[in-house]
N, C-alpha and C positions, 0 to 999 in steps of 0.2 A: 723837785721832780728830777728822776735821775735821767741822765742822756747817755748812759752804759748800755740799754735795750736798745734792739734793732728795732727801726722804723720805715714804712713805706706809706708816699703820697704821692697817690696820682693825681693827675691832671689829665684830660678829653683838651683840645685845643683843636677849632676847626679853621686849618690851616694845614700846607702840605709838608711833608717830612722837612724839606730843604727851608724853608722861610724858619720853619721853629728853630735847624739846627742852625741859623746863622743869628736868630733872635737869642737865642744861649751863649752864642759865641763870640762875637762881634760887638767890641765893646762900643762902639758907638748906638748899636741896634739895645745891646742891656740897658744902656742910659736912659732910655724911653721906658721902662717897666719897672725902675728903681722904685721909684713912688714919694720921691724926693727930690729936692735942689738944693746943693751947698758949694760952697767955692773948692771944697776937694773931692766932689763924687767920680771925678775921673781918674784920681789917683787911686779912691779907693778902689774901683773897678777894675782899675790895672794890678790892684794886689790880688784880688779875690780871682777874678777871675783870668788874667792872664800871668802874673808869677807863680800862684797855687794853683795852678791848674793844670791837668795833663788833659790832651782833645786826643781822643780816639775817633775818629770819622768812620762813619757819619749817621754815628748813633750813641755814642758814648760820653760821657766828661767827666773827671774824677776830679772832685776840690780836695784841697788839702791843707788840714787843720792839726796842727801837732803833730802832723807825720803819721796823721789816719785820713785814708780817702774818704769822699763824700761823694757816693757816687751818683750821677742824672743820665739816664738814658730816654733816646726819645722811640718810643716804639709806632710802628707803622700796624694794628690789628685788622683784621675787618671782624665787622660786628653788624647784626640782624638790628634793623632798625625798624622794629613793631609799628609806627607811626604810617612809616612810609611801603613797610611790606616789603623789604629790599634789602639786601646787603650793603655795608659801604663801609669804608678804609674810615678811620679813627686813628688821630696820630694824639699819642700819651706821652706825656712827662712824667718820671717814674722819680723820685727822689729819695734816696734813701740811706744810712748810716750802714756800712759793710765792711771795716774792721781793716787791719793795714793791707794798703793793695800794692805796697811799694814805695820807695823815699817821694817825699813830697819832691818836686822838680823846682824848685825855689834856689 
């Protein structure tokens, strides 16, 4: 399977803009959503997401993998909720492959 095509995943997270951006950013809040335990998940943390990473606040994050962004944005929509008959805010995590956005900061 090739990873040359652009990709996009979302996510619905019911939770408010700031709690998700600090759950993306904050390595100690990542630690908790890894889905693992090893003696160096806090270093890997610190590679992935705070040496290869640029934070654009407070909606942005670009990882960076060979000197190609990966970029995660968190969007705030609102969206008609049929159930409930009502509008209401939906905050999305966007994940996606978007082609060089600049030197990895590393």
């Amino acid at each position: 399977m090739s990873m040359d095509k652009p990709f996009r995943v979302e996510v619905s997270v019911d939770a408010p803009r700031d709690v998700v951006w600090r759950t993306l950013t904050e390595p100690e809040q990542i630690r908790h959503w890894f889905g693992w335990d090893y003696d160096k998940l806090d270093e890997e943390i610190h590679v992935i997401f705070v040496e290869h990473a640029r934070l654009l606040p407070p909606d942005r994050i670009e990882l960076f993998e060979d000197g190609v962004a990966q970029p995660v944005e968190v969007l705030v929509e609102r969206r008609w909720a049929a159930a409930f008959g009502a509008f209401g805010l939906a905050v999305g995590v966007l994940i996606g492959l978007a082609g060089d956005a600049g030197p990895d900061p590393a």
